[in-house]
ROVO-403868 format. One record per atom (N, C-alpha, C): residue in one letter; y, z, x; residue number from 1. Coordinates in steps of 0.05 Angstrom, whole numbers, plus 32768, in hexadecimal, padded with zeros to 4 digits. Example, Ala and Ser with C-alpha at 12.3 -4.5 7.8 and 13.67 -1.06 7.14 Angstrom:
2
   rest     c2     c3     c1    nr
      A   7F8E   809C   8108     1
      A   7FA6   809C   80F6     1
      A   7FBE   809C   8108     1
      S   7FD3   808E   8101     2
      S   7FEB   808F   8111     2
      S   8001   809D   8102     2
% end
This chain:
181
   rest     c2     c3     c1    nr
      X   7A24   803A   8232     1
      X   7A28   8020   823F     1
      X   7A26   8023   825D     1
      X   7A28   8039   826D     2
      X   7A2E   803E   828D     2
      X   7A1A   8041   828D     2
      X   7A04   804E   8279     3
      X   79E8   8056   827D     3
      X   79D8   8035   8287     3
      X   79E3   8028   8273     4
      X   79D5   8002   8271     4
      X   79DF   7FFF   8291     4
      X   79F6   7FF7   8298     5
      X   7A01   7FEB   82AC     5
      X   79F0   7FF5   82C4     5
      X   79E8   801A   82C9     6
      X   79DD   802D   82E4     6
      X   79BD   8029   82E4     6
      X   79B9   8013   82D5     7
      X   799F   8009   82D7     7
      X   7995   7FF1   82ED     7
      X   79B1   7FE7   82ED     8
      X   79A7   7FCF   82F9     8
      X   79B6   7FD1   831D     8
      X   79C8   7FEA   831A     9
      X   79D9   7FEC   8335     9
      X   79C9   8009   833F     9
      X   79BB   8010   8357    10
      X   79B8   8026   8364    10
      X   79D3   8038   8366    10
      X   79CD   804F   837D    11
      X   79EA   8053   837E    11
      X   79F3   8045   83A0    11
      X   79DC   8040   83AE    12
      X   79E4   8029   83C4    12
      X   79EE   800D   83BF    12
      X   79EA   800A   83A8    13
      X   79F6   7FEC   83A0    13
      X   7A10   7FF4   8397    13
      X   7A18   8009   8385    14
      X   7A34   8012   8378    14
      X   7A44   801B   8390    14
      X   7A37   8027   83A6    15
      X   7A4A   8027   83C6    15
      X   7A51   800D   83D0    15
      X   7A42   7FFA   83D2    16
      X   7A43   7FEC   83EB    16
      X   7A55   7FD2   83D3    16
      X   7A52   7FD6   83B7    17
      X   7A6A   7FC4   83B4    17
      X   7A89   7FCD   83B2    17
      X   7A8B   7FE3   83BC    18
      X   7AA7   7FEE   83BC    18
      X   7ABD   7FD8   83D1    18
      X   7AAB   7FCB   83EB    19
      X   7ABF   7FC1   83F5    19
      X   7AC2   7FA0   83E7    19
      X   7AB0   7F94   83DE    20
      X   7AAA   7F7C   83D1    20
      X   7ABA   7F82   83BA    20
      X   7ABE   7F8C   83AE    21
      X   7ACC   7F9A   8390    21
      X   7AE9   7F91   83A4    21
      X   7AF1   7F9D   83B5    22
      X   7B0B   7FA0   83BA    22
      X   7B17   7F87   83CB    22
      X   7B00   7F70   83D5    23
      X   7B06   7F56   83DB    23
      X   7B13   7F45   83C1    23
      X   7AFD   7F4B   83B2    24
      X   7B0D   7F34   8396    24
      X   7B21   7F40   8388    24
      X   7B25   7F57   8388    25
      X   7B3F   7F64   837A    25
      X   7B55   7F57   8388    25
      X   7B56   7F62   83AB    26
      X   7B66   7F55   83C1    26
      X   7B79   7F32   83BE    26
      X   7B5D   7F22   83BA    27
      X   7B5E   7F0C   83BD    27
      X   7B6B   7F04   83A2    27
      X   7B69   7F0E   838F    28
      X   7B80   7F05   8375    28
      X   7B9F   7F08   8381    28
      X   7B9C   7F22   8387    29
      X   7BBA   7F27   8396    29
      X   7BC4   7F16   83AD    29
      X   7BB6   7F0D   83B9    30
      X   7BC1   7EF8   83D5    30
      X   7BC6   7ED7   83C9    30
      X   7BAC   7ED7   83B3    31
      X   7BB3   7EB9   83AA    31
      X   7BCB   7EB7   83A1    31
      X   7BDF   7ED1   838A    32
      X   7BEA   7ECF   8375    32
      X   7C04   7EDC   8380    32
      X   7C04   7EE2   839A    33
      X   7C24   7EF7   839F    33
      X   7C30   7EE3   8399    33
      X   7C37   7ECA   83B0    34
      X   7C54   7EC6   83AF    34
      X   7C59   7EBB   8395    34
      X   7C4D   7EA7   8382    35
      X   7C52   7EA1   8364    35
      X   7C5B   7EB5   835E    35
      X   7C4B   7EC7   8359    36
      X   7C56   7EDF   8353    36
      X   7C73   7EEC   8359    36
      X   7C77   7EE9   8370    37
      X   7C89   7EF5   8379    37
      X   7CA8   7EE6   836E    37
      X   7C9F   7EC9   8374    38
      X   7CB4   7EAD   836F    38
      X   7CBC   7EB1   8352    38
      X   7CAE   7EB7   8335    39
      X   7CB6   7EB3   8329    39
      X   7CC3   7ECC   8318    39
      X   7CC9   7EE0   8325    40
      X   7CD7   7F00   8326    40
      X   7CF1   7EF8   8336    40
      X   7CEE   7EEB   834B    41
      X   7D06   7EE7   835C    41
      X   7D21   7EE4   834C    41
      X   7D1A   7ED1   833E    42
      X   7D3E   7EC2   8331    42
      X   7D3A   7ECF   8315    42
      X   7D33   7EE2   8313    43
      X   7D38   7EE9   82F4    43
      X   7D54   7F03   82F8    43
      X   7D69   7EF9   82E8    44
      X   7D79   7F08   82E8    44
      X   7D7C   7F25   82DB    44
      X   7D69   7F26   82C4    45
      X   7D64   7F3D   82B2    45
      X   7D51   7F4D   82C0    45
      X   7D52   7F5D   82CB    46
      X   7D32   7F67   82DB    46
      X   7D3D   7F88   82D2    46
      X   7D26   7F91   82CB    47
      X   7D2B   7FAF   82BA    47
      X   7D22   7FBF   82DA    47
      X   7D34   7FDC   82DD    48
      X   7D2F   7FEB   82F3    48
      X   7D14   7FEA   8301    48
      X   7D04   7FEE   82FA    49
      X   7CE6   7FF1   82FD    49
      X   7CDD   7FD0   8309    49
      X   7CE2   7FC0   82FC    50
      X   7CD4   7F9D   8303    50
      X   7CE8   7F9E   831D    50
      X   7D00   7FA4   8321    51
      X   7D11   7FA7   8339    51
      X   7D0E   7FAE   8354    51
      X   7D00   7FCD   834F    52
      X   7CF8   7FD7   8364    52
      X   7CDD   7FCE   8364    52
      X   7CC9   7FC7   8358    53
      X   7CAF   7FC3   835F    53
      X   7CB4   7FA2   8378    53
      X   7CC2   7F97   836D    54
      X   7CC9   7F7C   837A    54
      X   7CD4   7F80   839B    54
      X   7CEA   7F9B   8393    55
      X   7CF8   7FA3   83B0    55
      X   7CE6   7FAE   83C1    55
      X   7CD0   7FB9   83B7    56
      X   7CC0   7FCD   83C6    56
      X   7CA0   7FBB   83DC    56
      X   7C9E   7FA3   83C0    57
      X   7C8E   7F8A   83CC    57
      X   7C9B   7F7D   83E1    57
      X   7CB2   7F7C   83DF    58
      X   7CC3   7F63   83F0    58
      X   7CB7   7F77   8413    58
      X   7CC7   7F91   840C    59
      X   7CBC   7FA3   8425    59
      X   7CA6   7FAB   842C    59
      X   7C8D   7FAC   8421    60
      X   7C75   7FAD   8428    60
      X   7C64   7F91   8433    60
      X   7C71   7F7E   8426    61
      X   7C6C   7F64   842B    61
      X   7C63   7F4F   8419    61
      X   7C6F   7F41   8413    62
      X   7C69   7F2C   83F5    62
      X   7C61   7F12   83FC    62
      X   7C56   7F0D   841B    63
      X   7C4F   7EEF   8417    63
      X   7C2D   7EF6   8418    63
      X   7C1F   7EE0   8417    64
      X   7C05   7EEC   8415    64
      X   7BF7   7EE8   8430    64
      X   7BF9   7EDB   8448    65
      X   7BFC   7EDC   845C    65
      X   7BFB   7F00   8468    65
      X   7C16   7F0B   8461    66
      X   7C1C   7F29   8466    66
      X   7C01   7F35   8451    66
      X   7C02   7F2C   843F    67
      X   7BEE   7F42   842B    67
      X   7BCC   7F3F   8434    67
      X   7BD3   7F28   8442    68
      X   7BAD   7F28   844F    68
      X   7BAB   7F3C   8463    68
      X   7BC2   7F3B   847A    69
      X   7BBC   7F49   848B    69
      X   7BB6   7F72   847F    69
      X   7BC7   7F6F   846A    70
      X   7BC4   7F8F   8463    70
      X   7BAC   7F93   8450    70
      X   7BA3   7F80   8438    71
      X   7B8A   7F7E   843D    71
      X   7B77   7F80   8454    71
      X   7B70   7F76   8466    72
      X   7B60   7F79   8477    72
      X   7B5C   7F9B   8481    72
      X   7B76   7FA1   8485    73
      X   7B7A   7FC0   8489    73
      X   7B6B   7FCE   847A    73
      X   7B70   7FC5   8465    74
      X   7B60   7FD6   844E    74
      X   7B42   7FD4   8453    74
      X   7B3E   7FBA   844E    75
      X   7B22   7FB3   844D    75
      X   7B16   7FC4   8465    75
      X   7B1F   7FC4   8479    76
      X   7B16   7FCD   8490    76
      X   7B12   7FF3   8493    76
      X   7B22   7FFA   8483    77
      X   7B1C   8011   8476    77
      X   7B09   8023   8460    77
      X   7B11   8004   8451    78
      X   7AF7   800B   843A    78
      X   7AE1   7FFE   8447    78
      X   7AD6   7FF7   8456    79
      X   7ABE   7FF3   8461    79
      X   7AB2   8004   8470    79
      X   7AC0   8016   8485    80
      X   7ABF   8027   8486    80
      X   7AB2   8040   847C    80
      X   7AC7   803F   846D    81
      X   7ABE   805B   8452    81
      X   7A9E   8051   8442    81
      X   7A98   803A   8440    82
      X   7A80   8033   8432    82
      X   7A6A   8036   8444    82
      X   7A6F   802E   845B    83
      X   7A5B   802C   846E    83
      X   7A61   804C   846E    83
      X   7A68   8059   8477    84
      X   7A67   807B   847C    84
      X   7A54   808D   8465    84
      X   7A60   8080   844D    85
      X   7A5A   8087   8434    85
      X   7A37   8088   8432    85
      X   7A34   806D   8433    86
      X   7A20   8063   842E    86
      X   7A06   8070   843C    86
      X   7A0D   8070   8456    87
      X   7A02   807A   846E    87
      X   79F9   809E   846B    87
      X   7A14   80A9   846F    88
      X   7A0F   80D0   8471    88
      X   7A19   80D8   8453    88
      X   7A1B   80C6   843C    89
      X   7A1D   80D7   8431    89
      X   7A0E   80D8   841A    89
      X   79FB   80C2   841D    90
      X   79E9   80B9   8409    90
      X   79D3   80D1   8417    90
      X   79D8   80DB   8434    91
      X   79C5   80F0   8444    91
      X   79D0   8108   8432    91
      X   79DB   8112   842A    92
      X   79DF   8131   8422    92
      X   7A06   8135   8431    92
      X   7A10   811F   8436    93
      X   7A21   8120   8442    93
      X   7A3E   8120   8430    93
      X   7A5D   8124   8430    94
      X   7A6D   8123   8417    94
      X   7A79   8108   840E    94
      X   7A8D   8105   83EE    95
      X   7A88   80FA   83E2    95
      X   7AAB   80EE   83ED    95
      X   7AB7   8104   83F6    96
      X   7AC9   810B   83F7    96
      X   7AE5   80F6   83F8    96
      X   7AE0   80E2   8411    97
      X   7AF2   80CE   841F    97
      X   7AEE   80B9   840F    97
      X   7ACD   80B2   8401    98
      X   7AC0   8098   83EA    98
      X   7ADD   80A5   83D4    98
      X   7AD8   80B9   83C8    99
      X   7AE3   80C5   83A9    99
      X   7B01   80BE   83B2    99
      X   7B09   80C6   83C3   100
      X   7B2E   80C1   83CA   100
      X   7B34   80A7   83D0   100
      X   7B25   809A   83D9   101
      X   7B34   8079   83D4   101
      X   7B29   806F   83B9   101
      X   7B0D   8078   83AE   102
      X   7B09   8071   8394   102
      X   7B22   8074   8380   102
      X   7B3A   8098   838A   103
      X   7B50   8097   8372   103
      X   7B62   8086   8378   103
      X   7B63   8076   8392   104
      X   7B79   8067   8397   104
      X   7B79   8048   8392   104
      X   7B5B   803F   8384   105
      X   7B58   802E   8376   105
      X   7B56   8035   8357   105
      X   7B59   804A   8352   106
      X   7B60   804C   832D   106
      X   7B7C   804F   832E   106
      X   7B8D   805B   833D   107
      X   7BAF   805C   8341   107
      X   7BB4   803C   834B   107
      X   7BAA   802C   8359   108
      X   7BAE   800F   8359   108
      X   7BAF   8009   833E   108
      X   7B95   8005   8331   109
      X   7B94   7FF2   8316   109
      X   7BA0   7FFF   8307   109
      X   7BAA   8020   8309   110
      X   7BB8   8020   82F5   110
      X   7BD8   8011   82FC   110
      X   7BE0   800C   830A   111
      X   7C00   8009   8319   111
      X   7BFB   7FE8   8318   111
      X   7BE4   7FDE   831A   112
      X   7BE6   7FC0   8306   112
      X   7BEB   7FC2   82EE   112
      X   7BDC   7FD2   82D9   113
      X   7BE1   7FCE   82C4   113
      X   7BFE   7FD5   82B2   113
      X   7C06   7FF8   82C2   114
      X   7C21   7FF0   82BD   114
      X   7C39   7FE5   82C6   114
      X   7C38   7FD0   82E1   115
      X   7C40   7FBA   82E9   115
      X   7C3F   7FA9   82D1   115
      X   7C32   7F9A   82CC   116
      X   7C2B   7F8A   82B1   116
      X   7C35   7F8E   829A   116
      X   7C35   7FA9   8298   117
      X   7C47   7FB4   8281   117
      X   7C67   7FA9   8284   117
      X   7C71   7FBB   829D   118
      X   7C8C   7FB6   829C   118
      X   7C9C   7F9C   82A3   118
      X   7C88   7F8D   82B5   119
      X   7C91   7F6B   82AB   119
      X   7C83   7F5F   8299   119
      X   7C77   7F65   828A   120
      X   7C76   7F51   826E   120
      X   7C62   7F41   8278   120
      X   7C4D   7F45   828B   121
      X   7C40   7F26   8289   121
      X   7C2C   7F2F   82A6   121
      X   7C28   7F1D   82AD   122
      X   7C10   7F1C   82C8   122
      X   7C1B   7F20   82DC   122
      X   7C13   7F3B   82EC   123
      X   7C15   7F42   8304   123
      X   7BFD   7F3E   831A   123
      X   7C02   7F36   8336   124
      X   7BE8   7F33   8342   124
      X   7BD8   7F50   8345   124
      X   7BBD   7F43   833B   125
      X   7BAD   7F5A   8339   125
      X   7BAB   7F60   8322   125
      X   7BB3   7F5A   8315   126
      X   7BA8   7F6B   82F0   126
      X   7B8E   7F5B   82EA   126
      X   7B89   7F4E   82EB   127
      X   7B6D   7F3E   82E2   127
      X   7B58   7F4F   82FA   127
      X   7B5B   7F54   8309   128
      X   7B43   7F59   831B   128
      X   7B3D   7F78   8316   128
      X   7B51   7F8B   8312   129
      X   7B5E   7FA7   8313   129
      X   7B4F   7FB4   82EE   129
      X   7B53   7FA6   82E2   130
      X   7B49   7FA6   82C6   130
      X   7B2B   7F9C   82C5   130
      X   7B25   7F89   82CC   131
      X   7B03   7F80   82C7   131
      X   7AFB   7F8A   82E0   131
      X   7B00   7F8C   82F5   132
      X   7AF1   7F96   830F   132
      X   7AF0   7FB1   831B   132
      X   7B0C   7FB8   8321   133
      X   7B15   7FD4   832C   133
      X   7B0D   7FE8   8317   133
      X   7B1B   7FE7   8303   134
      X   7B14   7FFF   82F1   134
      X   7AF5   8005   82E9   134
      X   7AE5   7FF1   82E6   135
      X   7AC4   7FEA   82DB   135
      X   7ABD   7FFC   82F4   135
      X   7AC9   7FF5   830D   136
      X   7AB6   7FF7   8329   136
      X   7AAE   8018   832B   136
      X   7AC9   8024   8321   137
      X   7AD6   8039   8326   137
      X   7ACB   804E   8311   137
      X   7AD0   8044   82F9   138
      X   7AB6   8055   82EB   138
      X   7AA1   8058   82E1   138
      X   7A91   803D   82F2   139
      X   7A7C   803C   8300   139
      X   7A6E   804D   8312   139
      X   7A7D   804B   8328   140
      X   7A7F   805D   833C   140
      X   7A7B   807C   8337   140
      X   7A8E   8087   8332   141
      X   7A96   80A2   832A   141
      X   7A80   80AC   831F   141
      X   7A79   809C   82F9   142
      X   7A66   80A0   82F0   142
      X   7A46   80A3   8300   142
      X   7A42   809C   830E   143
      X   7A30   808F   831F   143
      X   7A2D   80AA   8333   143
      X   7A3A   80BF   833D   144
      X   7A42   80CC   834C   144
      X   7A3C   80DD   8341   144
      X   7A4A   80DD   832D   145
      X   7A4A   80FB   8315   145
      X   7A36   8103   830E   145
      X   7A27   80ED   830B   146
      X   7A0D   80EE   82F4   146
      X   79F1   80F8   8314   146
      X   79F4   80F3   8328   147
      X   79E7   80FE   833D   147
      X   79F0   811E   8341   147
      X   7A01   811F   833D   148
      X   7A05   8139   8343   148
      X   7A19   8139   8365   148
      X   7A1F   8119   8368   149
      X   7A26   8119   838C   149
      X   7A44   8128   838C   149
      X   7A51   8125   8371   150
      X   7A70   8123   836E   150
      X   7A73   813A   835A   150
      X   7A89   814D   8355   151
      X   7A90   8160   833D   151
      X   7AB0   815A   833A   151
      X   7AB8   816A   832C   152
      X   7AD1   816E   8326   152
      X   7ADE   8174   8343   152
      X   7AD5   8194   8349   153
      X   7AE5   8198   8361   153
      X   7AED   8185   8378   153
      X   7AD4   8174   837D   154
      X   7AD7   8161   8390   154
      X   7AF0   8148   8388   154
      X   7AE7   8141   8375   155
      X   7B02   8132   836D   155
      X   7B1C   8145   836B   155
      X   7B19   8158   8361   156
      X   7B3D   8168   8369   156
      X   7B3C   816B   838F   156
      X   7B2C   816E   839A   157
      X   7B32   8174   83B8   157
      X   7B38   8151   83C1   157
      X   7B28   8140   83B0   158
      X   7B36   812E   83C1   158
      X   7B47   8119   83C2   158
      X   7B5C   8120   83A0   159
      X   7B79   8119   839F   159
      X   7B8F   8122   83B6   159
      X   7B8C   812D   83C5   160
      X   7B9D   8138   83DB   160
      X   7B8D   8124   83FB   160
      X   7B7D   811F   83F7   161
      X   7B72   8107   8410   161
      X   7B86   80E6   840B   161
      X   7B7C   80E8   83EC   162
      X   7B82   80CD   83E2   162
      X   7BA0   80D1   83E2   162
      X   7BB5   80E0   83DF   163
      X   7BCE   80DD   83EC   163
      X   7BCF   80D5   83FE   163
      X   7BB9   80E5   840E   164
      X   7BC4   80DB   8434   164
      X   7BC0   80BA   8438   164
      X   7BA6   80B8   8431   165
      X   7B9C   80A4   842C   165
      X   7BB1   8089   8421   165
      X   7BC6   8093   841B   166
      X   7BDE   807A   8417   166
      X   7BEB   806B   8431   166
      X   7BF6   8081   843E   167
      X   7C07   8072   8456   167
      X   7BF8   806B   846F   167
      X   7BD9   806C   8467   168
      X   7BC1   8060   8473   168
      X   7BC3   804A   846C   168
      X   7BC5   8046   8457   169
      X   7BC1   802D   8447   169
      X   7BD9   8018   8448   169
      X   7BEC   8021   844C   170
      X   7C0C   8016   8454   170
      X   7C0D   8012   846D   170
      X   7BF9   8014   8481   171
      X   7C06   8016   849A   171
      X   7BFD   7FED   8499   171
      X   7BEA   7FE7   8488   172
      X   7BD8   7FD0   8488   172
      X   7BF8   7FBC   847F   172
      X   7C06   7FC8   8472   173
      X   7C1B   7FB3   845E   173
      X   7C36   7FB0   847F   173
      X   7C37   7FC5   848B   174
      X   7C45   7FC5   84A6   174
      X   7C33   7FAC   84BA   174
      X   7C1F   7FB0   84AD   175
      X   7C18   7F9B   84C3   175
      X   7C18   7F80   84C5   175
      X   7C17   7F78   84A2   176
      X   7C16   7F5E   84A1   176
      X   7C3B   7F59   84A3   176
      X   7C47   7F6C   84A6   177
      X   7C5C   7F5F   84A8   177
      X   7C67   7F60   84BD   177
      X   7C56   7F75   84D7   178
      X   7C64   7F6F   84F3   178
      X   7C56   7F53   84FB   178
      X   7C41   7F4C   84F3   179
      X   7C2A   7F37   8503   179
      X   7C33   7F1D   84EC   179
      X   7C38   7F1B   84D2   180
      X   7C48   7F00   84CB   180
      X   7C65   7F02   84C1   180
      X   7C77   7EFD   84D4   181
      X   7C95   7EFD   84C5   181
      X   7C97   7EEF   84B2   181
% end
């Protein structure tokens, strides 16, 4: 089936939709926080896990106002990395910085899905994270693999970027909440 799909996408088209991929994922999440957020609020039963995921949103930032701005962060990162990508590494250049935010969008959709799990129902982002992120992602990879651009090793060297690669990514959620109270 990836064979059908890598017919109709180059691997410059499977790059350059990595940041477009991560607009409409985004934009589920900004339309759907605060609902989201409002109807978790007054529930008195909330199991450990639905608890802290709520306490941990409230501090990163839960209005969607705050979540655009750390979006943008992102975006502005993953554009970046595509344009870089696209550019030196489609030259003989590495896969390296593309592959480590690529794991930090399969650890996203997965942390929707088991979000979803542990409240029972729709979290922002599971619709986009399931039909979009995950397809994109082993799309991608596949796509990589099958060139020869990407191996194993490279993906173990670059689970330890994609850590760093977090409080990169958090500094965006600090922002929308120093810039909208």
């Amino acid at each position: 089936m990836l064979e059908t799909l890598l017919q109709f996408f180059d691997l410059t088209t499977v790059i350059w939709l990595f940041p477009i991929i991560f607009i409409f994922h985004d934009l589920e999440e900004i339309i759907t926080i605060e609902s989201s957020m409002s109807t978790y609020k007054y529930s008195s039963q909330k199991p450990p896990f639905v608890e802290l995921t709520l306490k941990m949103r409230r501090k990163l930032g839960s209005t969607a106002a705050q979540l655009s701005v750390s979006a943008t962060w992102i975006l502005l990162i993953i554009s970046f990395t595509t344009l870089m990508t696209a550019h030196f590494s489609l030259n003989g250049g590495s896969f390296l910085l593309y592959t480590a935010i690529l794991n930090l969008f399969i650890l996203q959709a997965t942390m929707h899905i088991v979000q979803s799990i542990f409240f029972k129902g729709y979290t922002p982002g599971i619709i986009t994270a399931l039909f979009l992120l995950i397809p994109y992602c082993l799309i991608a990879f596949y796509s990589l693999f099958e060139r020869g651009l990407i191996d194993w090793h490279l993906i173990f060297a670059s689970i330890p970027v994609s850590l760093l690669m977090i409080p990169i990514f958090l500094v965006g959620n600090l922002l929308g909440r120093f810039f909208i109270h």
